[in-house]
N, C-alpha and C positions, 0 to 999 in steps of 0.2 A: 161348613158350619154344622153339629152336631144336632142332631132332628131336637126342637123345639117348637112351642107355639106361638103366636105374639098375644103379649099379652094386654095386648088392648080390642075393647069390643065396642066400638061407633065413637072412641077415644074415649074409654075409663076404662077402667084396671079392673080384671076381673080376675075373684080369688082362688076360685074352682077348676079351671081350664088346667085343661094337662102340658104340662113342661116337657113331655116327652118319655121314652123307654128308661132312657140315659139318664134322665134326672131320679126317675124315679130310683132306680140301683142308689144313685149314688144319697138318694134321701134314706132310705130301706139304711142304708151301712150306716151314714149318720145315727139313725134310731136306736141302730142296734146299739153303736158304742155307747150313745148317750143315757141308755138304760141303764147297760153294764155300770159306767162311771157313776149314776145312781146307786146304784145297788151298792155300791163298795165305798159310798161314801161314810168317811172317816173311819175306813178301816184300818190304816196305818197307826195313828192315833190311838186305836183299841186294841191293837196286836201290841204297840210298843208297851202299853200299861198292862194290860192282865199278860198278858206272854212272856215280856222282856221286862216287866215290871221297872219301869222306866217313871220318873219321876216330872213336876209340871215342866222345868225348865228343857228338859232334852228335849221332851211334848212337843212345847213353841219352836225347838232349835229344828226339829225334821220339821213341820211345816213353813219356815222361815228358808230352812236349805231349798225345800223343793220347787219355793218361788225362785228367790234369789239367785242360786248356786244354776237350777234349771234353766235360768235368763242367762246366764254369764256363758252358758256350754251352749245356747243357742247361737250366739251370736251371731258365728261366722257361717251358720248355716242357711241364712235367709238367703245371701247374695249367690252363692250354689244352689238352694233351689231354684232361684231366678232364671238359671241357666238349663236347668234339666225338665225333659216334661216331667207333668207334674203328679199324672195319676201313679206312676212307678214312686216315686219319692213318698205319695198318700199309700200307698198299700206298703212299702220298706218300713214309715213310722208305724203302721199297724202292725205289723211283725214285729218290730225293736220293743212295742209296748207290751205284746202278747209275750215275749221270752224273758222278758223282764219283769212282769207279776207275776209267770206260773214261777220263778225262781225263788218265789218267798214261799208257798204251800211245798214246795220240793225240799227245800232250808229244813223249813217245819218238819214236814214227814222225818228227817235224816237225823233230829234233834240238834241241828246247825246252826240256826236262824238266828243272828245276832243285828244289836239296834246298828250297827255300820253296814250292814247291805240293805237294812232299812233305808238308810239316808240317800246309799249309793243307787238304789232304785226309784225312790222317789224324785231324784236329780237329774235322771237320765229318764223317766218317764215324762216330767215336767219339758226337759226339751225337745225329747218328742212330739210332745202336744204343741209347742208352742210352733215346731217346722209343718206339724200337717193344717194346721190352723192356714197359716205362710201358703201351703201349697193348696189348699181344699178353693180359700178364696181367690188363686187365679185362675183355679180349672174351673171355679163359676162363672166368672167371666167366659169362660172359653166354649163352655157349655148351655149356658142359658144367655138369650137376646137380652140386650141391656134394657128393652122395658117390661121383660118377665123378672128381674133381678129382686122388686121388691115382693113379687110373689112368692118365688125363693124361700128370701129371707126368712117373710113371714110364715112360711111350713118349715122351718128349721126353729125359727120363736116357738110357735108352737107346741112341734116335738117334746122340746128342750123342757118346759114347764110341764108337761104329759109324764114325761118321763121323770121330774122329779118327784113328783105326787105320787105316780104308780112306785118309784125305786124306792126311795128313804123308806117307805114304810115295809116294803118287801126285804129290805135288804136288814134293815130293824128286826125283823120276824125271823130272819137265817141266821143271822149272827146271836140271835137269842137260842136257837136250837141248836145251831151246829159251830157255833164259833166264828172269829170275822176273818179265819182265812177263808173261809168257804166264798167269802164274797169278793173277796182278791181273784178266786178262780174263775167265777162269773165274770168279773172284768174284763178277766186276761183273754177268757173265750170271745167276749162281744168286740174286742182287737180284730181277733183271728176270722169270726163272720163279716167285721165291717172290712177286711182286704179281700174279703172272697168275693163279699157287692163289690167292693168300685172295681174290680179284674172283672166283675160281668159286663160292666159299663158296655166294655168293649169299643170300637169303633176308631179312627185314625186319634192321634194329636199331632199339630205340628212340632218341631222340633226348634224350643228358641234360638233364637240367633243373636249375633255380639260382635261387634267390629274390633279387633285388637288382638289380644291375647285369652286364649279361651279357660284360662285357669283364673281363678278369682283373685281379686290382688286386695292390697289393703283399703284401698280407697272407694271398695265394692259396698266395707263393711260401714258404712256411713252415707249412704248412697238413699235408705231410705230416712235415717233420721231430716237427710237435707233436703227431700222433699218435704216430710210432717213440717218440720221450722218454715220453709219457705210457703207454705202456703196459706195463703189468711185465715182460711176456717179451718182445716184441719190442725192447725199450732195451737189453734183457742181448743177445738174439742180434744184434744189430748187432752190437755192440761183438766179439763172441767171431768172427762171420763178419770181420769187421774185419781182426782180428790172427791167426786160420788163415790166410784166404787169401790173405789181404797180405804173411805173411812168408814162405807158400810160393812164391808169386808172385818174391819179393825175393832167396830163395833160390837161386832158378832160372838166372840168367845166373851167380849165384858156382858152382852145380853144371858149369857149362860153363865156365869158366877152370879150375876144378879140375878135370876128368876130360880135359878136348883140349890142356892147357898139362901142369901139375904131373906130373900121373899116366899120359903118353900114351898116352891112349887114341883109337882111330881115329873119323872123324864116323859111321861106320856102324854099330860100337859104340853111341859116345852115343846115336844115333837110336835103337837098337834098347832102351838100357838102357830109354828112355823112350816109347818107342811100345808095347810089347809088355806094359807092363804095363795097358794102358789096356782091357784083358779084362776086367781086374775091374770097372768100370766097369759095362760091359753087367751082368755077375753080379749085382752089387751091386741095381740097379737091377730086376732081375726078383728080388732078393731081397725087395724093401721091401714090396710089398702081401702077402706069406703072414708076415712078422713083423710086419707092422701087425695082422693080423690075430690073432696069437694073442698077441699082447704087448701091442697099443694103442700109437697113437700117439703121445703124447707119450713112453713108455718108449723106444720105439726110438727117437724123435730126439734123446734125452736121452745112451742109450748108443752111436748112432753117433755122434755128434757129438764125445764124449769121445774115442771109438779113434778119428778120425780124426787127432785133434792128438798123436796117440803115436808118427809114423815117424819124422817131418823129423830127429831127433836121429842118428836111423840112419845117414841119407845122409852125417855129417861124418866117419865113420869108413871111408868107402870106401880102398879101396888099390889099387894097380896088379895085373893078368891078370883070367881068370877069373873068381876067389875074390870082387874088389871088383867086377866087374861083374855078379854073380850078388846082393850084396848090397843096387844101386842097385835091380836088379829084383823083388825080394823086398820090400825096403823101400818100393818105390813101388806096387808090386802091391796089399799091405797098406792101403795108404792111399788109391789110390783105391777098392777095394773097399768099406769104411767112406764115401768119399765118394757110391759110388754109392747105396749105401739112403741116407746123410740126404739131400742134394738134394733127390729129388723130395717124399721127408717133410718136411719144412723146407718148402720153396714151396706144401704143401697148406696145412699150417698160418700159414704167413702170410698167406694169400689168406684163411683163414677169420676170420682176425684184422682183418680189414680192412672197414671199412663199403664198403656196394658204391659210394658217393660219393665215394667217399676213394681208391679204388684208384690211378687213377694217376700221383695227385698220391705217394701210399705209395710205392708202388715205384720213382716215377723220385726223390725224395727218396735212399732205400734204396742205388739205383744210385751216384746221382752221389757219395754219400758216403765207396760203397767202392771206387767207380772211382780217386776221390781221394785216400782214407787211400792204396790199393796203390799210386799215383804217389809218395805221401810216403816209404812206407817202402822203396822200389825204390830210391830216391834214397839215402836214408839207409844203407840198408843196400852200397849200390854203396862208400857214403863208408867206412863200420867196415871191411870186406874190404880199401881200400886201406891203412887202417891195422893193421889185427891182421892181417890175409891173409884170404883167402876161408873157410877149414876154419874161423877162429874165428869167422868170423860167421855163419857153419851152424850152428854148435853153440847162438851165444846166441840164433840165432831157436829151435829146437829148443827149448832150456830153459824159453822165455817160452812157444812154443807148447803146451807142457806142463802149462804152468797155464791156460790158456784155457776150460778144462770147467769152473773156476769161474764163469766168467759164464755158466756154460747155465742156465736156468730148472728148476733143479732139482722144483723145487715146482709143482705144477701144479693153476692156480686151474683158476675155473669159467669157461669161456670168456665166456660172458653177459656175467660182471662185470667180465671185463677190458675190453669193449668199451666199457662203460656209462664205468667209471672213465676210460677215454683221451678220451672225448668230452665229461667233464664239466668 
């Protein structure tokens, strides 16, 4: 077992104790990428318009490929990583992602850069993420004791909101000075540092093992949807993580025609209605191990996960000055703060749900399914906003988002026997 600490102190979860050398590397490489991917967010997007002067429809078509077309080419990749350790496979996608964004400032420099290696990189980037995701979360298990799992978590929540706060706005300030390849290369670089952490990790892994034929077969590639379906609570939180994040997700470009068109509001506004709240985040997040702790797990994933589907309705009543910019803040504050405590509760409990066999066939299953519902409903929802206007299709993601606590796993079996029942 790779050096960690337990993470209980006279039996409560404590949030500070150290996880070990090993964790720490492989949090250090997290950071780094997740800064990077800050910094560079929606740079694609701004390189295909002022660059390749690319119009709204191609816009939506690359971020629509890079879910979609990104989920279709992971596919068959989860049940291969299943098979292979896992830290070699998490440093390979960090390379595949680093040679794959420094190829668009290279493009650029050569006067090359056309919106089809945009799309061709944004699709192969996207599968990438969705395999190291696949492989990060069974070498957590492998790495950290299953009752240090939701400390983990919770310094990866965290980070994650750390890093948006600090990135969007840095990254905002580089592409304002220097153009938004520059932040494509920041990206490509925080790849290439986060393979260099988890290679310091160091130390043995074992090598899985497979009764049969050691090539993946067809029936590999279905192997984690048949656990999610088979198991009682993880079939309901799909489906609930589905339609929260999918329609916030979907929400999100109609919140930006409605507040920089309809309502004008200036981009440093918007930026601010929506960076500023991402504190809660962090809060949230150092919230979840002291209510895990006096509530239990499943209660708090149960009740954050309801208030989390309670703002989205807020945001379609924003209005023009202050008053509606104080409301998007308020309202987004709210909901990530509830986002922050479930997250990392959610990911502990899915990882405990999960045969340690199964994990990364589970989770890149998991991925590619909600990478692709949030393509469908982006699309969909791009389509209702052109027909009702943007405010009505806020509202009816809101309303739908509102019932979505009915698919939470109200009831809460015996862990044992959900496991036993998805495998049999």
């Amino acid at each position: 077992m790779p050096e960690a600490t337990s993470g209980r102190s006279g039996g409560v979860l404590r949030g500070r104790q150290s996880l070990g050398r090993q964790f720490g590397w492989l949090w250090a490489a997290f950071s780094i990428s997740t800064l990077g991917t800050c910094l560079a967010f929606d740079a694609f997007p701004l390189i295909a318009i002022r660059v390749l002067h690319a119009g709204p429809s191609a816009v939506s078509g690359l971020a629509a490929a890079a879910l979609a077309v990104g989920a279709l080419v992971a596919l068959p990749l989860g049940p291969w990583v299943e098979f292979h350790r896992k830290r070699p496979v998490m440093i390979a996608m960090d390379l595949i992602r680093f040679a794959m964004l420094m190829s668009v400032p290279a493009a650029y420099a050569l006067g090359e850069l056309s919106f089809g290696q945009l799309v061709v990189v944004a699709v192969l980037v996207g599968a990438a993420d969705i395999t190291f995701v696949a492989a990060s979360g069974a070498y957590l298990k492998v790495l950290v004791r299953q009752e240090d799992l939701l400390v983990a978590n919770g310094r990866f929540e965290s980070t994650t909101w750390t890093a948006t706060i600090l990135g969007a706005p840095l990254g905002g300030l580089g592409i304002g000075l220097f153009g938004p390849v520059v932040t494509v290369v920041a990206n490509a670089v925080s790849f290439l540092l986060s393979a260099v952490g988890i290679r310091a990790i160091g130390g043995s892994e074992p090598r899985p093992t497979r009764t049969g034929e050691q090539r993946v077969r067809a029936a590999d590639l279905l192997t984690g949807w048949r656990h999610i379906l088979a198991h009682p609570a993880l079939r309901l939180m799909l489906f609930n993580v589905i339609m929260v994040s999918g329609l916030i997700v979907a929400a999100q470009p109609l919140m930006a025609v409605l507040m920089l068109g309809e309502l004008g509001f200036t981009p440093w506004q918007y930026g601010l209605a929506f960076a500023a709240p991402c504190v809660g985040g962090m809060i949230g997040s150092r919230l979840a191990i002291p209510l895990v702790t006096r509530f239990g797990q499943h209660r708090v994933m149960i009740v954050a996960g309801a208030l989390r589907a309670c703002w989205l309705l807020g945001l379609a009543f924003v209005r023009p000055g202050a008053a509606g910019l104080m409301l998007v803040i308020v309202m987004e504050l709210a909901m990530i703060t509830c986002f922050g405590v479930f997250n990392p509760v959610f990911a502990t409990y899915r990882l405990n749900q999960i045969p340690a066999d199964l994990t990364a066939r589970t989770l890149s299953a998991w991925s590619i399914g909600a990478k692709a519902s949030t393509a469908g409903l982006t699309a969909l929802w791009g389509l209702l906003a052109g027909v009702a206007g943007p405010r009505t299709a806020i509202v009816i993601a809101g309303l739908i988002t509102m019932a979505t606590p009915l698919l939470l796993p109200w009831r809460q079996p015996a862990s044992q026997n959900e496991l036993e029942a998805a495998r049999s």
